[in-house]
PAZAPA-4460 file (N, C-alpha, C; in steps of 0.05 Angstrom, whole numbers, plus 32768, in hexadecimal, padded with zeros to 4 digits):
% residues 296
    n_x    n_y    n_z   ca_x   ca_y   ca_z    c_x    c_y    c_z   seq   type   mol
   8011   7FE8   8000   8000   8000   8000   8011   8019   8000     1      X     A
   8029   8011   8014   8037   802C   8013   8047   8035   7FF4     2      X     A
   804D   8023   7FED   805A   8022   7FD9   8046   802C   7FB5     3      X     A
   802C   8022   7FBF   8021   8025   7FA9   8016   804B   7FA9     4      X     A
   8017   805C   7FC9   8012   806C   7FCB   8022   8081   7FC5     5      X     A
   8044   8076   7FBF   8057   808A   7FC5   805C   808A   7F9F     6      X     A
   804E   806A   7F8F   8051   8070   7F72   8037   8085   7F6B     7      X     A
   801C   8088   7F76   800F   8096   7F71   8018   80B6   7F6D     8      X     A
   8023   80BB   7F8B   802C   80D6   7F98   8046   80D6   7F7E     9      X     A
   8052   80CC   7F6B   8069   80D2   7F60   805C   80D4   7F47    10      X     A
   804E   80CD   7F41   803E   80C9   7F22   8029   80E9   7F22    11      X     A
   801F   80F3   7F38   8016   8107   7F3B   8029   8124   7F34    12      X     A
   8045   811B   7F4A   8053   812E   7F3E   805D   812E   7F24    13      X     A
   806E   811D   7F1F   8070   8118   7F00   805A   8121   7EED    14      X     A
   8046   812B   7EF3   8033   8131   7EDE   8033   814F   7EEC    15      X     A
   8032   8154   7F02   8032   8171   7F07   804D   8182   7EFB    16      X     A
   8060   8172   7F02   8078   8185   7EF5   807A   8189   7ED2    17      X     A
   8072   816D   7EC5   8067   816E   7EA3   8054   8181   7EA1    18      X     A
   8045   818B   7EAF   8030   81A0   7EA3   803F   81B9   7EA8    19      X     A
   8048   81BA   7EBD   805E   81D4   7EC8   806D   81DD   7EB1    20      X     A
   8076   81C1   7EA9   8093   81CC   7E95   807D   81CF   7E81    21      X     A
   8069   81C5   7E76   8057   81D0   7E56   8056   81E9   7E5E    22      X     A
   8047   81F5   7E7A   8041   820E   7E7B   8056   8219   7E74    23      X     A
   8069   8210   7E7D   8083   822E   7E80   8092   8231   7E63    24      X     A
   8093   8217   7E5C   809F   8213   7E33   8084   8227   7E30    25      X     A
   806F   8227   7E2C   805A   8230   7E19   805E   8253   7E26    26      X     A
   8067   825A   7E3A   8070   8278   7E3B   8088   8284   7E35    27      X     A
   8096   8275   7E39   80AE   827E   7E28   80A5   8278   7E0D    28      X     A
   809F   8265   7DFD   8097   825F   7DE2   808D   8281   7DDE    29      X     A
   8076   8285   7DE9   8065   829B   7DE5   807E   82BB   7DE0    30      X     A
   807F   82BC   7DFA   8096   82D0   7E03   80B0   82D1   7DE3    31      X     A
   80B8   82B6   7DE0   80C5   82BA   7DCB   80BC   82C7   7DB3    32      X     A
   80A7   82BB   7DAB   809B   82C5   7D98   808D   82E1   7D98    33      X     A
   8088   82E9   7DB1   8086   8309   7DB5   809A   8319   7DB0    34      X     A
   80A8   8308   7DB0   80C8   831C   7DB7   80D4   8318   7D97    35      X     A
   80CA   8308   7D89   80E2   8309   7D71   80D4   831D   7D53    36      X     A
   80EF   8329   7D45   80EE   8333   7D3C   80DD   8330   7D24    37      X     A
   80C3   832E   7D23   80AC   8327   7D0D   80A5   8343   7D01    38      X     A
   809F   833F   7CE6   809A   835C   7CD7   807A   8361   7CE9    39      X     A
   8067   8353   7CED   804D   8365   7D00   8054   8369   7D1F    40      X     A
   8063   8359   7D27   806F   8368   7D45   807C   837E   7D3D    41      X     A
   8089   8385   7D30   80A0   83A0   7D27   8085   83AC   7D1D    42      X     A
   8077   83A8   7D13   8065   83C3   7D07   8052   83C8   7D18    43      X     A
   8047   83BB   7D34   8037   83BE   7D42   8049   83CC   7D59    44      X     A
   8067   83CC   7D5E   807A   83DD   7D75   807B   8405   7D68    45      X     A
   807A   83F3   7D42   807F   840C   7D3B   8067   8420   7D3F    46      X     A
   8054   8411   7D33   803C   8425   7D3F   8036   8436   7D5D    47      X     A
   8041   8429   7D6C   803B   842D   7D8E   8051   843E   7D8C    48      X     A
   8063   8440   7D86   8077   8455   7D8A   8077   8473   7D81    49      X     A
   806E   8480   7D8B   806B   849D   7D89   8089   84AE   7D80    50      X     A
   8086   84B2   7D69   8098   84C8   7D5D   8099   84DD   7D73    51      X     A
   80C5   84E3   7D72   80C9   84F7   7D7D   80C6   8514   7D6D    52      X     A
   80B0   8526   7D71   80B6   853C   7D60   80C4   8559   7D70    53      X     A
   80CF   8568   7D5D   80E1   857A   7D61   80DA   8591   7D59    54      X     A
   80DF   85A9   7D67   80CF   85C8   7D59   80ED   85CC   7D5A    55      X     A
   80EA   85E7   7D48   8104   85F4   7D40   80F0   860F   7D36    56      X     A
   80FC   8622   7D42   80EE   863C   7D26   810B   864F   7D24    57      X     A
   8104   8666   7D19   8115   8677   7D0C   8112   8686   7CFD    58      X     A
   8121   869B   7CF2   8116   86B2   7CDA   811C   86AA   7CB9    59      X     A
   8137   8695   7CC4   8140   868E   7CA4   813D   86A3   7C8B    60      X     A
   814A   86BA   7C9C   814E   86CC   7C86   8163   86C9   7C7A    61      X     A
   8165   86CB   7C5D   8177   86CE   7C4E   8182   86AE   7C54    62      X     A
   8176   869B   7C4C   8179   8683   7C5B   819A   867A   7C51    63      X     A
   81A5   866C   7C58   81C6   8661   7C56   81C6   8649   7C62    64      X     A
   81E9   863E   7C5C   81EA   8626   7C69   81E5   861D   7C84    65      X     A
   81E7   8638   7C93   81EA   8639   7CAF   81D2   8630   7CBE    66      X     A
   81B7   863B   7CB3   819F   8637   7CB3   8199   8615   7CB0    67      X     A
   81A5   8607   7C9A   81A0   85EF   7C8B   81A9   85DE   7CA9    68      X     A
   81C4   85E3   7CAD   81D1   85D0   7CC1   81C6   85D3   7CD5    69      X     A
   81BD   85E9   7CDE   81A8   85EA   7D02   818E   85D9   7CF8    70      X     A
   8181   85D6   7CE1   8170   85C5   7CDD   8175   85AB   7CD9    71      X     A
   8190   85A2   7CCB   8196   8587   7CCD   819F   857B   7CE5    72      X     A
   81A5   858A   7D00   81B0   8589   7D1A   8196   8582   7D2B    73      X     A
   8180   8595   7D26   8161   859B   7D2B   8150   8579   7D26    74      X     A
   8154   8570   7D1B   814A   855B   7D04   815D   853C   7D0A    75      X     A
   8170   8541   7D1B   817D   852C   7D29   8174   8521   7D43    76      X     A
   8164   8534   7D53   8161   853E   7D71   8144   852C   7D6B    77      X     A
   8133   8524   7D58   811D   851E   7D54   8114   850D   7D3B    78      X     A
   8100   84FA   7D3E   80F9   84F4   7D26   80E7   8503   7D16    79      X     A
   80E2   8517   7D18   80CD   8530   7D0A   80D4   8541   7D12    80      X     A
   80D5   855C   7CFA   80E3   8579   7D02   80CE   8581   7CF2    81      X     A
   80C6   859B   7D0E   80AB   85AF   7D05   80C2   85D0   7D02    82      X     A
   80B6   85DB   7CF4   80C9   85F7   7CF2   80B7   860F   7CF7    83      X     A
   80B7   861A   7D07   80A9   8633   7D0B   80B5   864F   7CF6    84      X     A
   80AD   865C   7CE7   80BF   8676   7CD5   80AB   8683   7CDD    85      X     A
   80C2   869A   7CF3   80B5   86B0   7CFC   80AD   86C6   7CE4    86      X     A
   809C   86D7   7CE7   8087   86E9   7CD9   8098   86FD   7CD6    87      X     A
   8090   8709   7CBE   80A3   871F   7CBD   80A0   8738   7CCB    88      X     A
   8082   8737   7CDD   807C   874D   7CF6   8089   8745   7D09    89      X     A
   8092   872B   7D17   809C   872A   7D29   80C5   8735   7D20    90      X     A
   80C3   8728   7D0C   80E6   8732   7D07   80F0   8751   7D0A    91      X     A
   80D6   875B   7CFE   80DA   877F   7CFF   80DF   878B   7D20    92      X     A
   80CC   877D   7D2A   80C3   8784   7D43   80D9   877A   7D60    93      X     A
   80ED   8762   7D55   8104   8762   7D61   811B   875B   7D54    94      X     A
   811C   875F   7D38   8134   8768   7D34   813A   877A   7D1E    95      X     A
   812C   8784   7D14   8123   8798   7CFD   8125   8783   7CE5    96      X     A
   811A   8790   7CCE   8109   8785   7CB4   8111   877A   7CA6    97      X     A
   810C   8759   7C9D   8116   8746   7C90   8127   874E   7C79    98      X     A
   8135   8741   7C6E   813F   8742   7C4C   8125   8733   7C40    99      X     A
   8129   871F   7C42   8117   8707   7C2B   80F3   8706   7C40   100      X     A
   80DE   8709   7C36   80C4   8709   7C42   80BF   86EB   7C46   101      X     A
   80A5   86E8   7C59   809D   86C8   7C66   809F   86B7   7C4B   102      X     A
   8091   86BD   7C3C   8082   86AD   7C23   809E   869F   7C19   103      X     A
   80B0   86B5   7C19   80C8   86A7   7C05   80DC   8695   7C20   104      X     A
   80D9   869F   7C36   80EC   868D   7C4B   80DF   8678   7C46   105      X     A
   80C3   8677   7C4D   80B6   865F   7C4A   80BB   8646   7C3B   106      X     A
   80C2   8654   7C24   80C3   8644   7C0F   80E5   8634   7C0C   107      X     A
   80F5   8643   7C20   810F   8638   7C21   8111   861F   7C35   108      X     A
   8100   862D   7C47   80F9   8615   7C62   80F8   85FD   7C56   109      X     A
   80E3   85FE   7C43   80CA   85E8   7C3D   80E7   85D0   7C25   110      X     A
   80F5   85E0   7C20   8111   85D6   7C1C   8119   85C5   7C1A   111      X     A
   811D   85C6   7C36   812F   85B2   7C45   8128   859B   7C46   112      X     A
   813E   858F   7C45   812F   8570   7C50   8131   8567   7C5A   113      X     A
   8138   8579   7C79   8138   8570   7C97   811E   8573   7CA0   114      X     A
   810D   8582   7C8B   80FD   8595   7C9A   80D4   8581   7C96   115      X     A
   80CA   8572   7CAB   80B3   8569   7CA6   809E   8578   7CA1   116      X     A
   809E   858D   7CB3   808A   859A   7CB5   808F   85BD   7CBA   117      X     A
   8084   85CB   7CA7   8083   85E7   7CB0   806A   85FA   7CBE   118      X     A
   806B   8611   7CCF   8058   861F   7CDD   8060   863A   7CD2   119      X     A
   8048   864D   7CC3   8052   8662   7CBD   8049   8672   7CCF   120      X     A
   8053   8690   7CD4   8050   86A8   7CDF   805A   8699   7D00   121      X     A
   8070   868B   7D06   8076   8684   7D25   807B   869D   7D35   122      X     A
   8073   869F   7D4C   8087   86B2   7D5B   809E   86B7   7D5C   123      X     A
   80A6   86CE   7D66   80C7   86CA   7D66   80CF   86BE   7D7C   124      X     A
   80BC   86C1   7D95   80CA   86BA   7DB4   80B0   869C   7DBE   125      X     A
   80C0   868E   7DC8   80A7   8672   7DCE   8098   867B   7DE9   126      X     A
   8085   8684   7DE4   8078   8698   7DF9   805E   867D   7DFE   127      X     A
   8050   867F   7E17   8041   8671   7E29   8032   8665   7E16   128      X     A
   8022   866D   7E05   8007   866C   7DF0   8014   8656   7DDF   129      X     A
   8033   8656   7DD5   803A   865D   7DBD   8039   863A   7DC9   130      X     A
   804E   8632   7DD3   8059   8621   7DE0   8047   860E   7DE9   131      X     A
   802E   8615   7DF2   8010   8600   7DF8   8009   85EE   7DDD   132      X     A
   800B   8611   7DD3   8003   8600   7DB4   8013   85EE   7DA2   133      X     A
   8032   85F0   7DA8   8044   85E0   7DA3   803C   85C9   7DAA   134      X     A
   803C   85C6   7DBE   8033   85A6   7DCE   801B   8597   7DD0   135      X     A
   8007   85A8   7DC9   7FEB   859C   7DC8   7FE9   8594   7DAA   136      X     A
   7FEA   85A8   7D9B   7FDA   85A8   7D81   7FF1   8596   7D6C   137      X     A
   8011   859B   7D6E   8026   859A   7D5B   8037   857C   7D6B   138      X     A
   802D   8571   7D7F   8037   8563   7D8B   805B   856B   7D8B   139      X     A
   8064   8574   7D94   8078   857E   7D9A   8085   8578   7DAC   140      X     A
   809B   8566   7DAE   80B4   855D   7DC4   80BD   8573   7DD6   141      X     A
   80D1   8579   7DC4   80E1   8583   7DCB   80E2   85A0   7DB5   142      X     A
   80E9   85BA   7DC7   80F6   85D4   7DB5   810D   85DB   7DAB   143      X     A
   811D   85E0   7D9B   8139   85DC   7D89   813A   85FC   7D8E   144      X     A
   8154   85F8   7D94   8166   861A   7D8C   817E   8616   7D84   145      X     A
   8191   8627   7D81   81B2   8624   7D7A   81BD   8637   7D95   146      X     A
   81D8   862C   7DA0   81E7   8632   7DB0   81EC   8655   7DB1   147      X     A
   81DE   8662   7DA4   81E7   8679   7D9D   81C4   868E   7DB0   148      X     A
   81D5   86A1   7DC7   81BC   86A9   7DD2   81AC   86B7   7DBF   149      X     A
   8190   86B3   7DC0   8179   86CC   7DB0   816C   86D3   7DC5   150      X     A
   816F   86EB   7DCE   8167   86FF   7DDF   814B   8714   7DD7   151      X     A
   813C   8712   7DE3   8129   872E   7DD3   812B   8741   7DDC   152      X     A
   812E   8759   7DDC   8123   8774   7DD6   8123   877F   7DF3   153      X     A
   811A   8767   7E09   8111   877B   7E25   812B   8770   7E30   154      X     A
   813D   8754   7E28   8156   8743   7E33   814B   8732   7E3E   155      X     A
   8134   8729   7E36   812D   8708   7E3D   8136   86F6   7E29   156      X     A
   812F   86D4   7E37   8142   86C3   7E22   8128   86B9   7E0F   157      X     A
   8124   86BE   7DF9   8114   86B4   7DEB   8104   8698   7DEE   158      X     A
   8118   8685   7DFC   8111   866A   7DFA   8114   8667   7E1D   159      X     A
   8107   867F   7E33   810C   8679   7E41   80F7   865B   7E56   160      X     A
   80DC   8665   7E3E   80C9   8651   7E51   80CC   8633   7E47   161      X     A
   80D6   862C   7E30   80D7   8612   7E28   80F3   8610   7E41   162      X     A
   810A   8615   7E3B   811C   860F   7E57   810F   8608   7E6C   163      X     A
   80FF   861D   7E75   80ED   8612   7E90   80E1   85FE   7E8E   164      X     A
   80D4   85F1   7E7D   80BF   85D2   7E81   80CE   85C2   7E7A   165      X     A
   80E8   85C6   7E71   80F7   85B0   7E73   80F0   85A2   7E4F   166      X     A
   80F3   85AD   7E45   80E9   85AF   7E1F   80F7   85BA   7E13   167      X     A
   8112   85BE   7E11   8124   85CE   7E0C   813B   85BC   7DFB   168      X     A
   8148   85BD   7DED   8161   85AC   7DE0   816F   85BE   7DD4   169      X     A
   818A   85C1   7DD0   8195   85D2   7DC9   81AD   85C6   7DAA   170      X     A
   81B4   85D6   7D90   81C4   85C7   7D84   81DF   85DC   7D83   171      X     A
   81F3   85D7   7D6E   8206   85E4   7D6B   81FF   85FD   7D57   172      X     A
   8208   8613   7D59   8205   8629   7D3F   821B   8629   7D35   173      X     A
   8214   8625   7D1C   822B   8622   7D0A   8245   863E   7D04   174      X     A
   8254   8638   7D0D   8269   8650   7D0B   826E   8664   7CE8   175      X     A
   8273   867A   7CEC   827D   8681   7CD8   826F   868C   7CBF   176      X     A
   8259   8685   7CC2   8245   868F   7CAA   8226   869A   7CBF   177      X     A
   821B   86A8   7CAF   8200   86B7   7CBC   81F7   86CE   7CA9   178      X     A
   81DC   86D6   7CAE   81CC   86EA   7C97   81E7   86FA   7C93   179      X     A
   81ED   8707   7CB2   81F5   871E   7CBB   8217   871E   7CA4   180      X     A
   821B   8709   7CA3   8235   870B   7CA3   8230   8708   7C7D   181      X     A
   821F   86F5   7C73   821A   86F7   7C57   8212   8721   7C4B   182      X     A
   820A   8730   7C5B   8203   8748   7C56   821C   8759   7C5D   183      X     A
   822D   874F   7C67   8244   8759   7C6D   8257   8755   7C4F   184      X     A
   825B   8736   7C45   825E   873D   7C2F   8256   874B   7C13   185      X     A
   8241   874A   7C0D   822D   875F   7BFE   8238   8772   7C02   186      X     A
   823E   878B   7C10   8246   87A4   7C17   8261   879E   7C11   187      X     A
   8272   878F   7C14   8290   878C   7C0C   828F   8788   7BEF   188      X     A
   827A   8779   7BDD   8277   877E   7BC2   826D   8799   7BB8   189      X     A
   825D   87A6   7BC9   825B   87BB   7BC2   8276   87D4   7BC3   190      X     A
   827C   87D1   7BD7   829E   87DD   7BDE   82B0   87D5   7BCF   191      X     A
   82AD   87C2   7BBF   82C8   87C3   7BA9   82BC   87C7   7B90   192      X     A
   82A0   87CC   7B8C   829C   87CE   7B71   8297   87EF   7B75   193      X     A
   82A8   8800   7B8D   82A1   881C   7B88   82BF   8825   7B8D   194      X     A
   82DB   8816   7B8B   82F0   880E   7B94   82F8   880A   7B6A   195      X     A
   8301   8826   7B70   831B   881A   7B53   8321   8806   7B4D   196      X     A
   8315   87F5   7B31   831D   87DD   7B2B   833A   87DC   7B25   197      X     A
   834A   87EB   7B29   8369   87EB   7B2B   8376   87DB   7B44   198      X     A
   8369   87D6   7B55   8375   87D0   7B73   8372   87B2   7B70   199      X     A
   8382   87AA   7B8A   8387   8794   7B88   8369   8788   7B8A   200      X     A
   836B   8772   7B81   8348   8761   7B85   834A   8753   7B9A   201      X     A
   8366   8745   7BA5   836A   873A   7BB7   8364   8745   7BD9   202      X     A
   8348   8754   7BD3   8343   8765   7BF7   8333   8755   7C02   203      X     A
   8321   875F   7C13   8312   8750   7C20   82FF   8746   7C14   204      X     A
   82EC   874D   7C02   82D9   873A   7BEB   82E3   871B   7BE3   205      X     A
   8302   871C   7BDB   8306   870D   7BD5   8316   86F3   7BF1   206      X     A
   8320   86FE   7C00   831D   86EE   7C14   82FC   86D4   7C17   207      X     A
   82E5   86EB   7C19   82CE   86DB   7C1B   82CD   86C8   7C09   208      X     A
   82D9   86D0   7BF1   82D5   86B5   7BD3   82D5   869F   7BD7   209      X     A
   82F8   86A1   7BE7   8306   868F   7BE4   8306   8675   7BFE   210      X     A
   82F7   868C   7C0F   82EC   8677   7C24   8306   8676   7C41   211      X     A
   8315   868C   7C42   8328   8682   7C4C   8322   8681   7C72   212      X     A
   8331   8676   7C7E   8325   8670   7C95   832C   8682   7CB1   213      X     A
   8327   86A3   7CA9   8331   86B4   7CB2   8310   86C6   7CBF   214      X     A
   8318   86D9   7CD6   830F   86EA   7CD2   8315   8708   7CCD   215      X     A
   8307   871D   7CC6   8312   8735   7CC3   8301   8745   7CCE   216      X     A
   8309   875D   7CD7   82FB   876E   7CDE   82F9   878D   7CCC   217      X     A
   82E9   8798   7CCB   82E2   87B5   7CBA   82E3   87C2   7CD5   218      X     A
   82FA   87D5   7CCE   82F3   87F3   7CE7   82EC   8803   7CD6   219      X     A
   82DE   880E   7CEB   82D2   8827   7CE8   82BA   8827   7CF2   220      X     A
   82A6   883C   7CFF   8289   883F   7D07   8279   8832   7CEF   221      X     A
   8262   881B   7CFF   8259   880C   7CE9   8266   87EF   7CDA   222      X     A
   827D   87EC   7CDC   8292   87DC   7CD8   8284   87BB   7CD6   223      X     A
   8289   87B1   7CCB   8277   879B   7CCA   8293   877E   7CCB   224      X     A
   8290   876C   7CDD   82A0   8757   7CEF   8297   8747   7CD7   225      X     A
   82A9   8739   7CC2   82A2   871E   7CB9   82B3   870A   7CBA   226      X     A
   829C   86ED   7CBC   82AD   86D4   7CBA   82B0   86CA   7CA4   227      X     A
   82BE   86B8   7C9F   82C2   86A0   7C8A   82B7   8687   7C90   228      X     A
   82AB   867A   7C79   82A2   865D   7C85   82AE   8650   7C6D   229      X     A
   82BC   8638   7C6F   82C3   861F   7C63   82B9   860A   7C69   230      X     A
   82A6   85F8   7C58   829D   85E3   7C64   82AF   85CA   7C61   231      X     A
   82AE   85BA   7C70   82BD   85A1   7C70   82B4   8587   7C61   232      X     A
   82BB   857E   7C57   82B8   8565   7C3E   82A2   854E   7C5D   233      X     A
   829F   8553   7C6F   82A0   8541   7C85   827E   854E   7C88   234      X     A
   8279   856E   7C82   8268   8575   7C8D   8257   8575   7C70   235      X     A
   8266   857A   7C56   824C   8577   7C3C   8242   8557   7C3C   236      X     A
   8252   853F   7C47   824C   8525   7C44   822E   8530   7C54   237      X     A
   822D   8537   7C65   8214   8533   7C78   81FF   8540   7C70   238      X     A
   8202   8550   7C60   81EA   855A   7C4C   81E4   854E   7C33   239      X     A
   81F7   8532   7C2C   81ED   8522   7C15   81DF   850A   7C1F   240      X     A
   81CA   84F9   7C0F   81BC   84EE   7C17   81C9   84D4   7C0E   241      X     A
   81E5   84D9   7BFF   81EC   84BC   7BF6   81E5   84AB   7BDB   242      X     A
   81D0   84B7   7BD7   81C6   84AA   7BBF   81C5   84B1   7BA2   243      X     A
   81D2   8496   7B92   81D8   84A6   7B72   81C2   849D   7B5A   244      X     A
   81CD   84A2   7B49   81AD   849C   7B37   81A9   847A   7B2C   245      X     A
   8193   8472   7B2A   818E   845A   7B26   81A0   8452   7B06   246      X     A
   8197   8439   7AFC   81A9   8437   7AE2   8193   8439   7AC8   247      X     A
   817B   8446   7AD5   816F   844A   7ABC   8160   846A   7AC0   248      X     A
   8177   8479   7AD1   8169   8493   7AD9   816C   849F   7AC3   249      X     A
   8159   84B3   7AC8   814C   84CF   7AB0   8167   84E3   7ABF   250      X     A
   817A   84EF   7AB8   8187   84FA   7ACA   8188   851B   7AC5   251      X     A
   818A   852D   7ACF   8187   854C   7AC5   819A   8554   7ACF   252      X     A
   81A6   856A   7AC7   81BC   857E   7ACC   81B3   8598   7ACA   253      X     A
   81BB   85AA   7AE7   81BA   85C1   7ADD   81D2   85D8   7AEB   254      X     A
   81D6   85E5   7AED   81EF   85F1   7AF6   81E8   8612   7AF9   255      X     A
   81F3   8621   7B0E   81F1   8638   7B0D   8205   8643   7B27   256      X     A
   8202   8663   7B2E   8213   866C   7B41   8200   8660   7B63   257      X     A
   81E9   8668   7B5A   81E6   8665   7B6F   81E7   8672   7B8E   258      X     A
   81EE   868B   7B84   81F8   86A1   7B98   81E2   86A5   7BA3   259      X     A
   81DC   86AF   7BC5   81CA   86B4   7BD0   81BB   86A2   7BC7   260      X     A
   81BA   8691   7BD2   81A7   867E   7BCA   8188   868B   7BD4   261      X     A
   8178   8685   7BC5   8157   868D   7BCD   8147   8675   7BC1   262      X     A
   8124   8688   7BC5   810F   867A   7BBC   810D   8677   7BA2   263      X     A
   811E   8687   7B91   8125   8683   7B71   8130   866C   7B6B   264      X     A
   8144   8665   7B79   814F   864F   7B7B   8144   8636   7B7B   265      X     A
   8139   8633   7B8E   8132   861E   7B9C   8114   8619   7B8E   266      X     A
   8107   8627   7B77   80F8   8621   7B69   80F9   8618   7B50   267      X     A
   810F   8625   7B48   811E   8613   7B2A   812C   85FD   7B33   268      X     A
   8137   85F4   7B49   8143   85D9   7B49   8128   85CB   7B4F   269      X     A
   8119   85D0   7B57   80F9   85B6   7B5E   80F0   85BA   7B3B   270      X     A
   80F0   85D1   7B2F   80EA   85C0   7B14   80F8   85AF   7B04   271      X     A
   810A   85B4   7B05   8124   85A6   7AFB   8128   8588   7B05   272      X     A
   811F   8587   7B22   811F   856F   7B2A   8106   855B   7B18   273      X     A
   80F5   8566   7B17   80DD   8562   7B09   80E2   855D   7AF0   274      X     A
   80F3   855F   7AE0   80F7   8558   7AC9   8100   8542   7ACA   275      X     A
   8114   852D   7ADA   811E   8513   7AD8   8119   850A   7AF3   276      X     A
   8129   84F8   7AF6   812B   84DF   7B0F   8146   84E8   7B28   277      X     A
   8155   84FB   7B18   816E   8500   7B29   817B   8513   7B1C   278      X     A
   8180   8531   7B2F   8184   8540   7B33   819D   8548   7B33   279      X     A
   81AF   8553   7B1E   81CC   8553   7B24   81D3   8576   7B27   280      X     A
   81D5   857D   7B36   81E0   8595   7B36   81FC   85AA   7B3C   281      X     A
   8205   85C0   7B27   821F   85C2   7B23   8223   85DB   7B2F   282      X     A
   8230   85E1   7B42   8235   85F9   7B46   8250   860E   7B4A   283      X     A
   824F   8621   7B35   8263   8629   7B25   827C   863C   7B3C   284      X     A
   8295   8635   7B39   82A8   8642   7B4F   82B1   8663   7B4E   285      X     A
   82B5   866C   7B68   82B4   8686   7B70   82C5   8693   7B50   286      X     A
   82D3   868E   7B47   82E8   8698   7B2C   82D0   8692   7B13   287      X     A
   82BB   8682   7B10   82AE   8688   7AF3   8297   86A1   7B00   288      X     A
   828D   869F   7B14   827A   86B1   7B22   8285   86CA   7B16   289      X     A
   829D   86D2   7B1E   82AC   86F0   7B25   82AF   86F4   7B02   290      X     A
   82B3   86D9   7AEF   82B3   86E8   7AD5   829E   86F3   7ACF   291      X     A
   8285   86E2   7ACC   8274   86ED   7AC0   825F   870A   7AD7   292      X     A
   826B   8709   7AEA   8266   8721   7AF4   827C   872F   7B09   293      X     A
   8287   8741   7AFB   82A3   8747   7B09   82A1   8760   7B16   294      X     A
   8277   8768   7B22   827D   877D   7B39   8285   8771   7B53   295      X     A
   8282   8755   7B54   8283   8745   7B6A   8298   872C   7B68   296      X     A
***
């Protein structure tokens, strides 16, 4: 009896621990299969995952590379970049009156191809209202600026309330180039084309040509501080997308100076693109520029 009780009591466990181990194989089984890399698990994580988006605004006057790279910096920080382009009432109103108007910045913004999304007429300063609406309506992360202070008018920090909620990210400003400093040249073209074409050509105009990696200063009351910018083979890679034309592309060429780049611009290359599959564009060096126009 004892013996037939202690095969019962063993035959019981033996079946309790076999169902144990099915349960526990059939959760890990499960678990595995939750966990492995299947194209509808990946598209059902991807869905649930909420895009980081990113505000950035600015005046993008007289837009340049400088502008481009705080947006490709802007556009790293996030997987979506919204751009606010302040109004041309707000620009007057703290820092006196655009060169280029909204319509045509706009159209430089819309550009980019860092850039997902644009907001026209932004504020200049991220004020209480502005900033709600950032976050409610624009789903908005995080606020973008460049290392460089923007102060308004009374000496507050423009971006002081995003700092405060803790919504704030900051990128690098790119050295060496700015509106200020592109209008600085302009007036040095104008100053040698009122400058005896006898003199050397080699003054400060041509310093800017050539790109050299200096700065100079203008004395005198009014005197205008300019830099030089050289870009690095390291920093145009990061504005190419890498990609060349297929082997049965339609391919187009078109070539020009390209000076001050604008909304003129940037509307003949979108038709142009429009004509083929891939886009090749040539742009002509500071020495053919200066022939065919030799006030500059």
């Amino acid at each position: 009896m004892i013996s037939e009780g202690k095969e019962q009591s063993a035959r019981i466990l033996a079946t309790c621990l076999i169902a144990g181990a099915v349960m526990v194989a059939g959760f890990s089984l499960l678990t595995l299969y939750l966990a492995a890399p299947n194209d509808r698990w990946l598209q059902w994580t991807r869905k649930k995952k909420k895009p980081v988006r990113v505000y950035m605004d600015g005046c993008f006057d007289m837009m340049h590379y400088g502008h481009c790279n705080a947006l490709r910096q802007a556009r790293a920080l996030g997987d979506q970049l919204v751009v606010g382009v302040v109004s041309d009432a707000e620009i007057i109103a703290n820092k006196g009156p655009p060169v280029t108007p909204l319509h045509e910045r706009m159209i430089m913004v819309n550009a980019v191809k860092w850039v997902d999304e644009v907001i026209s007429d932004a504020p200049y300063a991220i004020t209480k209202d502005f900033m709600k609406k950032l976050f409610d309506e624009y789903n908005i992360d995080y606020i973008i600026h460049g290392d460089d202070p923007c102060v308004l008018p009374d000496g507050t920090d423009a971006y002081e309330l995003a700092k405060k909620a803790g919504r704030y990210k900051q990128i690098k400003r790119t050295e060496g180039v700015s509106s200020t400093d592109i209008v600085g040249r302009m007036l040095l073209c104008v100053r040698e084309r009122s400058i005896s074409d006898s003199h050397n050509h080699s003054s400060l105009q041509r310093q800017f040509s050539h790109g050299h990696n200096q700065k100079v200063e203008e004395r005198g009351s009014g005197g205008t501080r300019v830099s030089h910018f050289l870009p690095t083979s390291r920093r145009i890679v990061q504005f190419s997308n890498g990609k060349g034309p297929g082997p049965d592309a339609r391919i187009i060429y078109i070539d020009g100076a390209f000076d001050l780049f604008h909304a003129g611009h940037v509307e003949i290359l979108r038709i142009a693109r429009g004509l083929g599959d891939f886009l090749l564009v040539g742009i002509h060096n500071d020495q053919t520029v200066r022939l065919k126009n030799p006030s500059c």
